[in-house]
DRENNULO-98489 format. One record per atom (N, C-alpha, C, O, CB): residue in three letters; y, x, z. Coordinates in steps of 0.02 Angstrom, whole numbers, plus 50000, padded with zeros to 5 digits. Each point is the difference from the previous one (the first is absolute). Glycine has a CB too. Example, Ala and Ser with C-alpha at 12.3 -4.5 7.8 and 13.67 -1.06 7.14 Angstrom:
2
ALA497165066050390
ALA500594995550000
ALA500605004550000
ALA499995005250033
ALA499424985350029
SER501125007749902
SER500595004250003
SER500554996150037
SER500555002550008
SER499135003449884
This chain:
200
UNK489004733947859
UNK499665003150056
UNK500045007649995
UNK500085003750049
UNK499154986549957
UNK500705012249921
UNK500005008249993
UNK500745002650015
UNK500105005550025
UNK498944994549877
UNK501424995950083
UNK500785001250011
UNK500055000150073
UNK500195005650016
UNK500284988449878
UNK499455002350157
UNK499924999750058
UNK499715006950037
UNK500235003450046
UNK499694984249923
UNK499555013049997
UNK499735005650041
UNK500115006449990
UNK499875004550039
UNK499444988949974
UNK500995007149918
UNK500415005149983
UNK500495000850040
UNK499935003950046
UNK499804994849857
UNK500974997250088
UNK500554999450060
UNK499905002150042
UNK500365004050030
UNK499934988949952
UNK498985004450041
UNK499975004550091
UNK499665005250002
UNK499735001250054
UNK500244989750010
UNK499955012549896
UNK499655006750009
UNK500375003249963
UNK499745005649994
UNK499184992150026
UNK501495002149955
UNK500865002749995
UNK500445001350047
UNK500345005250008
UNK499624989449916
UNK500034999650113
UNK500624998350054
UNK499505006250071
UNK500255004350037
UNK500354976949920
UNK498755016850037
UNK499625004050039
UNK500035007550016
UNK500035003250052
UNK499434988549912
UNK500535010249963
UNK500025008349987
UNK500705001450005
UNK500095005350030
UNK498924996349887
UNK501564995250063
UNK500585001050025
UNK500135002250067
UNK500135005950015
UNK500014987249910
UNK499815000950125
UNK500174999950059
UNK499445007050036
UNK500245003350047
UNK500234981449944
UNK498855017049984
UNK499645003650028
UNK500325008049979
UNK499975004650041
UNK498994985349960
UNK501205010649961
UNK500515004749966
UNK500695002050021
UNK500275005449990
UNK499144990349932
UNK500894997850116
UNK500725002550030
UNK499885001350072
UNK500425002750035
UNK500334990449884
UNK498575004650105
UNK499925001150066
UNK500135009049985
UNK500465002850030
UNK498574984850020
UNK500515016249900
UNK500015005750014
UNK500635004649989
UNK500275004050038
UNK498624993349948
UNK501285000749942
UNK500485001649968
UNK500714999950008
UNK500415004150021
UNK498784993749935
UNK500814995950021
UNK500844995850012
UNK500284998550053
UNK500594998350002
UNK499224996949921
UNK499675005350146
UNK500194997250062
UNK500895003750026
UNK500095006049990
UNK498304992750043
UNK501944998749985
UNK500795001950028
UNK499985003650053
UNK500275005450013
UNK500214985349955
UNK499075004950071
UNK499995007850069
UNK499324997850030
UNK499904994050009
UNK501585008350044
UNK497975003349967
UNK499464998950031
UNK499895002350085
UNK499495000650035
UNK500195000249836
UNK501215000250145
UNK499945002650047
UNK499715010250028
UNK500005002150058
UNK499934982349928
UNK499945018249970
UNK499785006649995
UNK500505004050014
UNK499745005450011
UNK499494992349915
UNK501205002650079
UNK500675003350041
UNK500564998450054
UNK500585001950007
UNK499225000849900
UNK499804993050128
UNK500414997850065
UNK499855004750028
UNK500435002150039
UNK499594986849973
UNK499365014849984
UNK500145005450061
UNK500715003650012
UNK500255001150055
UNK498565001249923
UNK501514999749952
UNK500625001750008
UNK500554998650046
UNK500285004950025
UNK499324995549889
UNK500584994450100
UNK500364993550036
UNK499745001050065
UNK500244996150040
UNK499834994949865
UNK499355014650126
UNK499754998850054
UNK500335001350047
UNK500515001249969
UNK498694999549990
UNK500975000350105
UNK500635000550053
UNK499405004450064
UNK499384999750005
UNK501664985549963
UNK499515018650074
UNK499715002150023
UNK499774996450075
UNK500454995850007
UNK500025012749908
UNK499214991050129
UNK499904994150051
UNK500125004250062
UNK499985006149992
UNK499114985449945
UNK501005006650113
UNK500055002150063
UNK499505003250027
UNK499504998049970
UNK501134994550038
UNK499195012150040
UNK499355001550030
UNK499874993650064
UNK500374997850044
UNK499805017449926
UNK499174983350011
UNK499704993350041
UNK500365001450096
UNK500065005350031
UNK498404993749868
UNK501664995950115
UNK500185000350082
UNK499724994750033
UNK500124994549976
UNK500915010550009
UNK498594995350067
UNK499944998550063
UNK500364996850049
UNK500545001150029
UNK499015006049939
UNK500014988550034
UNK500694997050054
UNK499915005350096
UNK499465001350027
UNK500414980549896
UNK500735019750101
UNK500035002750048
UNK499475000750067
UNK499875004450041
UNK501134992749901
UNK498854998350048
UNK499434999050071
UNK499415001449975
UNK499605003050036
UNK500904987750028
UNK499325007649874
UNK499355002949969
UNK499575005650020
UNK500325004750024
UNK500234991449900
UNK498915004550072
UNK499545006450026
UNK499625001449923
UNK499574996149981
UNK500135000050172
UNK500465008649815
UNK499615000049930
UNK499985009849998
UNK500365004150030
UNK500254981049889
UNK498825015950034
UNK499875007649992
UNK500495001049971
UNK500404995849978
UNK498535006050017
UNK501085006550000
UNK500565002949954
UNK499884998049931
UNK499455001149975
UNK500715008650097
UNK500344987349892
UNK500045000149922
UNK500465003349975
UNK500615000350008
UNK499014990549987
UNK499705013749950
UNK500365003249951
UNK499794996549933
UNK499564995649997
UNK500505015750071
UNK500284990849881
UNK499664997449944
UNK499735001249958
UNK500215005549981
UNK500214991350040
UNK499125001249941
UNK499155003049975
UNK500455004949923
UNK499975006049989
UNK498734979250051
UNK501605010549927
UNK500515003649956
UNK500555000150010
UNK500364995949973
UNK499135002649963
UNK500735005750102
UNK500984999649993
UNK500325000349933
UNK499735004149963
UNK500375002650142
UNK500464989749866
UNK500215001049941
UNK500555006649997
UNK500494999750036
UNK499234987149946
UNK500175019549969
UNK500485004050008
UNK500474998449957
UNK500114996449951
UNK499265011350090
UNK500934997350001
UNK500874998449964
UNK500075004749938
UNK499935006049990
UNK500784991850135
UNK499444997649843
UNK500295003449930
UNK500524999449975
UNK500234994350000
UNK498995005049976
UNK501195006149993
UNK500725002749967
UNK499984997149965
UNK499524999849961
UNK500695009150050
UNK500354987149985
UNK500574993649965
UNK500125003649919
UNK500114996949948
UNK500784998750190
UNK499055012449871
UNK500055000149942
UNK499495001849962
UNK500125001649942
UNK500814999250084
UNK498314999250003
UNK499324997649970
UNK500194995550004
UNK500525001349969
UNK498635003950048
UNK500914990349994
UNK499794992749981
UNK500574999049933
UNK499904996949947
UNK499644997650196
UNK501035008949878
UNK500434997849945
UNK499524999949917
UNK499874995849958
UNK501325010550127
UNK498655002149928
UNK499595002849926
UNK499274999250001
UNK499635003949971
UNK501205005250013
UNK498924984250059
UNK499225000049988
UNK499904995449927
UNK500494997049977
UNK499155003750171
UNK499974999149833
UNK499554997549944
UNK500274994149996
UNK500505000550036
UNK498465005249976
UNK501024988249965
UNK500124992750004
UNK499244997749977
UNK499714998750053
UNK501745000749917
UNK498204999749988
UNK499365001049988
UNK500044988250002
UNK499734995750035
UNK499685023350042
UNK501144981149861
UNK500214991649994
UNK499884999349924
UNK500005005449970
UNK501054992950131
UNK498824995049851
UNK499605001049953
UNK500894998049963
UNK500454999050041
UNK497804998149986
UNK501835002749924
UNK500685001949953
UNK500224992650024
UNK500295000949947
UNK499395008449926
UNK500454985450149
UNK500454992950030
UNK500135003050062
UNK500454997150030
UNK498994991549917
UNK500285017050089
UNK500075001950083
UNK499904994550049
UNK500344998750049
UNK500505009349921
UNK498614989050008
UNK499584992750042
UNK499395001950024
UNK499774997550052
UNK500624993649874
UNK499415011750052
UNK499145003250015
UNK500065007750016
UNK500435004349993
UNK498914987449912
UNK500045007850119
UNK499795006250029
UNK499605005049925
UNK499484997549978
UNK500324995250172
UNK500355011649829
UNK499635003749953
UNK499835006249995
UNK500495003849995
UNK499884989549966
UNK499115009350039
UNK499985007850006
UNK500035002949919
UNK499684996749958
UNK499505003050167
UNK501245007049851
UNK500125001449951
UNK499385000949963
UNK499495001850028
UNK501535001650012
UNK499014995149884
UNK499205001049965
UNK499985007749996
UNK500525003149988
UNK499364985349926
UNK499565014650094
UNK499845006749978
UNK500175004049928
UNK499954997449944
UNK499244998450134
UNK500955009249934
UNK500455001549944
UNK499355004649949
UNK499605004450020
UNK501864996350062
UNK498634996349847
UNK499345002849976
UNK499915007450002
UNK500505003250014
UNK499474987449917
UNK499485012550056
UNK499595005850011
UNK500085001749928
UNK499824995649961
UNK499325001850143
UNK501155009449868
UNK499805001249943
UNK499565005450012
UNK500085004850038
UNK500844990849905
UNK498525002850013
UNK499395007249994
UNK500195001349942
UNK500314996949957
UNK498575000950102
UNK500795010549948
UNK500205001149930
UNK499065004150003
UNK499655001350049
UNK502255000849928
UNK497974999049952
UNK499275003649983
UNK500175008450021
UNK500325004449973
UNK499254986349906
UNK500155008950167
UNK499965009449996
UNK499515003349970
UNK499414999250015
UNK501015001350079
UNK499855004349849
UNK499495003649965
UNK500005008050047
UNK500195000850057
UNK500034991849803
UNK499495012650090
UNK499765004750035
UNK500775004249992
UNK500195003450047
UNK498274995849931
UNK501915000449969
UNK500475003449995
UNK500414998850064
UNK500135004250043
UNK499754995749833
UNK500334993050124
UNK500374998850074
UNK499615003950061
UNK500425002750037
UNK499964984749922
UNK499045013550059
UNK499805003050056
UNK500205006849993
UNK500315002650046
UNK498814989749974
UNK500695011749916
UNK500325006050015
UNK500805001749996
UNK500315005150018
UNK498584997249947
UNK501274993450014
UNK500845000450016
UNK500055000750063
UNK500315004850022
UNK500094988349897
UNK499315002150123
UNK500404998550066
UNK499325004950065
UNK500085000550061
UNK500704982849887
UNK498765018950021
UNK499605006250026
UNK500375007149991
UNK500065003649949
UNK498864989750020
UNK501355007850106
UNK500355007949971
UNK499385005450010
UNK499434999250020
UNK502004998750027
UNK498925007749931
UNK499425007549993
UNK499835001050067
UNK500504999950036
UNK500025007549865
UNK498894993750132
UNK499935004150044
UNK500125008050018
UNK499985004549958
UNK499464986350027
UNK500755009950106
UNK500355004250011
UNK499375003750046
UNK499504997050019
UNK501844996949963
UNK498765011250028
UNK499595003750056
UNK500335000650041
UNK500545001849977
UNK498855003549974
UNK500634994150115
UNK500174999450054
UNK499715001350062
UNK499404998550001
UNK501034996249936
UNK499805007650116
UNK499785003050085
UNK500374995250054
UNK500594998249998
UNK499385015949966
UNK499594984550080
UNK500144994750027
UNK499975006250071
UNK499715005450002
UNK499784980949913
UNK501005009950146
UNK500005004950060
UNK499555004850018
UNK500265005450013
UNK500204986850018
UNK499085007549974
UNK499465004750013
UNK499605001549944
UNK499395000149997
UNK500594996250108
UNK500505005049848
UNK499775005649934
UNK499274996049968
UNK499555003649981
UNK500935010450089
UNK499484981749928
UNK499464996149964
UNK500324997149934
UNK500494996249993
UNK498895000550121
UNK500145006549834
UNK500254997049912
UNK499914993249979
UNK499454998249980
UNK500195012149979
UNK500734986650044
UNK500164992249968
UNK500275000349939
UNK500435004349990
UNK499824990950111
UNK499605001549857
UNK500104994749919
UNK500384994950008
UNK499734994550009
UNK499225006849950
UNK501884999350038
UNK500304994250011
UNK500264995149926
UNK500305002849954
UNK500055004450165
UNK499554988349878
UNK499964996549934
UNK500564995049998
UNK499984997650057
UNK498755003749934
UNK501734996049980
UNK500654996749998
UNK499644992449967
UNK499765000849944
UNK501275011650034
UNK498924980850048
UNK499944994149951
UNK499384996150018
UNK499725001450054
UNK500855004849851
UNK499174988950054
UNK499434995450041
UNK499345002150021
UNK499585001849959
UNK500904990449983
UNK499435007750119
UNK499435004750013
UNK499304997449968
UNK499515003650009
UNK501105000050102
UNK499334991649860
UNK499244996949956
UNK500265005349951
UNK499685004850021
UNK499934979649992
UNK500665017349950
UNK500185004649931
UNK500075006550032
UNK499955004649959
UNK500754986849962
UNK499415010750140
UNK500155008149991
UNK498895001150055
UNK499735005250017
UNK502604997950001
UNK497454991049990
UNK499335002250037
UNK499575001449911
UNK499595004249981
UNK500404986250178
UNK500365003649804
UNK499455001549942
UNK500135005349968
UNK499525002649971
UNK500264987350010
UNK500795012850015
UNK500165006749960
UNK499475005650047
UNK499575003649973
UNK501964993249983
UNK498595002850105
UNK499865005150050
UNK499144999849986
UNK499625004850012
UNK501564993150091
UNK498654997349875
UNK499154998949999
UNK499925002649957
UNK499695005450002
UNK500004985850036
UNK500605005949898
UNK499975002049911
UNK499985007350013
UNK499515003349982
UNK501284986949945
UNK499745012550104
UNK499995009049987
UNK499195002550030
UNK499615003749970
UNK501974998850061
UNK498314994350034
UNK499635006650042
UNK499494995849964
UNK500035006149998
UNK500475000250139
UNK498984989049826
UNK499574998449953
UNK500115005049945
UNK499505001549968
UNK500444986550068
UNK500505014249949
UNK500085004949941
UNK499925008450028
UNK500005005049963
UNK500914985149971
UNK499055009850114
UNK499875008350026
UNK499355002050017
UNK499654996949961
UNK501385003050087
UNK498575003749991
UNK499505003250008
UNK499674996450064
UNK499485002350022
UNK501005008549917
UNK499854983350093
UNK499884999550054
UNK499364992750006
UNK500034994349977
UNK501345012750050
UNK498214995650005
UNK499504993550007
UNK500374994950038
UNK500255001550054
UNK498665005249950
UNK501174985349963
UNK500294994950051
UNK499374998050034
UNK499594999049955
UNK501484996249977
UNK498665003850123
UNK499514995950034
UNK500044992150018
UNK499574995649994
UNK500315015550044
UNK500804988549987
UNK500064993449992
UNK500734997949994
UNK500465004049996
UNK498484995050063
UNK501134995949941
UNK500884995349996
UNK499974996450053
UNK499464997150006
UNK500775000449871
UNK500195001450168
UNK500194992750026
UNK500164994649971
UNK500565000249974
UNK499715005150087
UNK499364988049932
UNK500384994049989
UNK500444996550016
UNK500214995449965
UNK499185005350018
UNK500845001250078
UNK500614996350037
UNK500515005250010
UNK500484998250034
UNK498814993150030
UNK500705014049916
UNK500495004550025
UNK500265005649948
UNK499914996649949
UNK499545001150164
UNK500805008149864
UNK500265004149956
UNK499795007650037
UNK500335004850018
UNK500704985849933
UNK498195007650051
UNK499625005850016
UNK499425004149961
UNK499834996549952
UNK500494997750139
UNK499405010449911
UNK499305003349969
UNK499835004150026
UNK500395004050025
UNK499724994349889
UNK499155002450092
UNK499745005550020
UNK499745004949964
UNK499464998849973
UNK500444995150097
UNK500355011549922
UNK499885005249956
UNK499575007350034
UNK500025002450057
UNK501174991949881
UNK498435008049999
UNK499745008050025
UNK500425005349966
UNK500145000749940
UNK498594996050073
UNK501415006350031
UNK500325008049995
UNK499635004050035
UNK499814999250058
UNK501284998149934
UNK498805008349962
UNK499495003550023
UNK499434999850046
UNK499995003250052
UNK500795000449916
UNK498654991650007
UNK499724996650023
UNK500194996550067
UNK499534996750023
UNK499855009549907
UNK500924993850089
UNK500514995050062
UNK500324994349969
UNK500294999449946
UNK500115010850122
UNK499414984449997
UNK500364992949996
UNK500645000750007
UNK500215005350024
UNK498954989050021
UNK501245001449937
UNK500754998850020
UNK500224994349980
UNK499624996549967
UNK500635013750027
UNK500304988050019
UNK500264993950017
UNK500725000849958
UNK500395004350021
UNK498944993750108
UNK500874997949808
UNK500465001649962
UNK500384992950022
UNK499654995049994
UNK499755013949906
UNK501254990350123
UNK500164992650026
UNK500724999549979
UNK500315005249990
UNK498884993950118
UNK501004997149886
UNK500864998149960
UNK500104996650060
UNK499584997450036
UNK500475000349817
UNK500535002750154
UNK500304993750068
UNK500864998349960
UNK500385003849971
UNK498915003550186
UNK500744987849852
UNK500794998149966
UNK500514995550075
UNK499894995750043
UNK499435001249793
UNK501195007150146
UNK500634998450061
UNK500524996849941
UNK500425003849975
UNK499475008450137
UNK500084980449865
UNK500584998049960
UNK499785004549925
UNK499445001349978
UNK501614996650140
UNK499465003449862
UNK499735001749961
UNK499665010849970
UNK499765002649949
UNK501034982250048
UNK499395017450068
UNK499785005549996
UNK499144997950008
UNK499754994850020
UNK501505012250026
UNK498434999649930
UNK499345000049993
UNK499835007950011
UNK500285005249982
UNK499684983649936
UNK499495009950116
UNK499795008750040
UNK499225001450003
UNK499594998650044
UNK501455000650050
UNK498885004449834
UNK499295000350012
UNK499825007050062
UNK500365004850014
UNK499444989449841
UNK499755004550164
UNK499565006850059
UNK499265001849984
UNK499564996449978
UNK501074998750128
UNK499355009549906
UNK499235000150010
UNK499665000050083
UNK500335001750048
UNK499785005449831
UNK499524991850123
UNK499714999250100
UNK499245003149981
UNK499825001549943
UNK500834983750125
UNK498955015649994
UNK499475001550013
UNK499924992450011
UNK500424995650006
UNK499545017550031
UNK499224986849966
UNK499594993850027
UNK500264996250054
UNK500024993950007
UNK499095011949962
UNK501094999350075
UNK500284997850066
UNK500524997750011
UNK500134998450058
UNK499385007549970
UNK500994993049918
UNK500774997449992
UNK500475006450018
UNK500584998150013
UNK499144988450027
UNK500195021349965
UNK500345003750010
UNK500065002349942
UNK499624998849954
UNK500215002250147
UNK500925004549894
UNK500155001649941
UNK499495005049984
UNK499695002150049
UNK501504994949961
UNK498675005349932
UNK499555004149968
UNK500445006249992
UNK500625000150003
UNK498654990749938
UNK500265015250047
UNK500125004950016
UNK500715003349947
UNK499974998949940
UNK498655000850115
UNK501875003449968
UNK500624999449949
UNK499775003149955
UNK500405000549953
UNK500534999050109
UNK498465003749926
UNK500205007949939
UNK499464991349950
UNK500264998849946
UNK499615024250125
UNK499644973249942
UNK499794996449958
UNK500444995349964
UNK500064999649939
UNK499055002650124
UNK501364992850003
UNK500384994849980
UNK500455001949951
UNK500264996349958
UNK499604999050141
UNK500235010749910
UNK500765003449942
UNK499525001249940
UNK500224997149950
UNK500795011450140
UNK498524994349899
UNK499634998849949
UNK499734995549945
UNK499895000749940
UNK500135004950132
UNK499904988149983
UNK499804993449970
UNK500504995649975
UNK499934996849947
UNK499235004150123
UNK501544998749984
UNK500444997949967
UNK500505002349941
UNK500394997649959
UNK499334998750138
UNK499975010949926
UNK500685005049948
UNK499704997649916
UNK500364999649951
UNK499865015450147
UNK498954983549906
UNK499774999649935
UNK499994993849980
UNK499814999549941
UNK499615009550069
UNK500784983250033
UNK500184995149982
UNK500574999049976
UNK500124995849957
UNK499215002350101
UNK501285007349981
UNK500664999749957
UNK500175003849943
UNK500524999049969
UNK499804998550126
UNK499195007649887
UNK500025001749942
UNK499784996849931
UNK500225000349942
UNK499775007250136
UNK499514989449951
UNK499624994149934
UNK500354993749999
UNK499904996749949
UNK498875006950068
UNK501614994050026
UNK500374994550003
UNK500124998149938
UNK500345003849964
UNK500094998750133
UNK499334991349877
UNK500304998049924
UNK500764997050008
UNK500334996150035
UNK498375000549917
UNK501365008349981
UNK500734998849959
UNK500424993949998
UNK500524999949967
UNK498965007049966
């Protein structure tokens, strides 16, 4: 009786197994084989609205299709999409960030306003940019949590110290409260003394 029911829960897991596996063809690439069909017609005397069609199929170059994907599992019976190709991480320490953190530059942007342009990942050139002006004379009041901002006092005045990153350039500014640039003889001041303390 145990031999029996073994056998079939053998023969079971087999056959449930080639359904997925071993199967020869499941049909998953006939679309290939598909042909193109006529546009629907009417017979002559008919009275019917205009038909257009909800998707027209476009036409595509014979020689895309020549060089599209095949996306067929290694017998070319099935349909398969390629497995993902692994991810290597690697540990980034601090050395790697300052490798790939270049020096900041002082810089004038069209209308003569002093910008801090920074080369590399902008999470590493906002924390350098924090690390310095925490190390200078300047009261921070607050940080943004969602953004690569602070509000700082200079001479007893608010201001607005903000990084913005385009790829991988990075541009610190200073602003007034109001989102306008701050006054040039301060911003050149504040930044000139962030790029001087800039760590090594």
């Amino acid at each position: 009786m145990q031999l029996r029911v073994g056998v079939v829960l053998v023969i079971s897991a087999l056959s449930l197994a080639g359904c997925g596996r071993f199967a020869l063809n499941n049909h998953s690439l006939d679309y290939k084989k598909a042909e193109a069909l006529e546009p629907l017609k009417f017979p002559e005397d008919a009275t019917v609205r205009p038909f257009t069609p909800l998707y027209p199929a476009p036409t595509v170059d014979p020689l895309a299709i020549e060089h599209a994907p095949t996306f067929e599992n290694k017998s070319g019976k099935r349909y398969a999409l390629p497995r993902p190709e692994a991810v290597q991480t690697q540990a980034s320490n601090v050395e790697d960030t300052v490798a790939t953190l270049g020096r900041p530059q002082l810089v004038m942007d069209g209308n003569r306003n002093p910008l801090l342009k920074v080369e590399g990942p902008t999470a590493a050139a906002w924390q350098y940019t924090f690390a310095t002006l925490n190390s200078l004379n300047y009261k921070v009041i607050s940080q943004s949590n969602n953004g690569y901002e602070a509000t700082i006092q200079v001479d007893n005045q608010s201001y607005l110290l903000k990084l913005s990153a385009v790829g991988s350039s990075n541009t610190v500014a200073l602003f007034k409260l109001d989102t306008t640039f701050a006054e040039q003889a301060i911003a050149t001041e504040v930044l000139t003394q962030i790029y001087q303390n800039w760590p090594a």
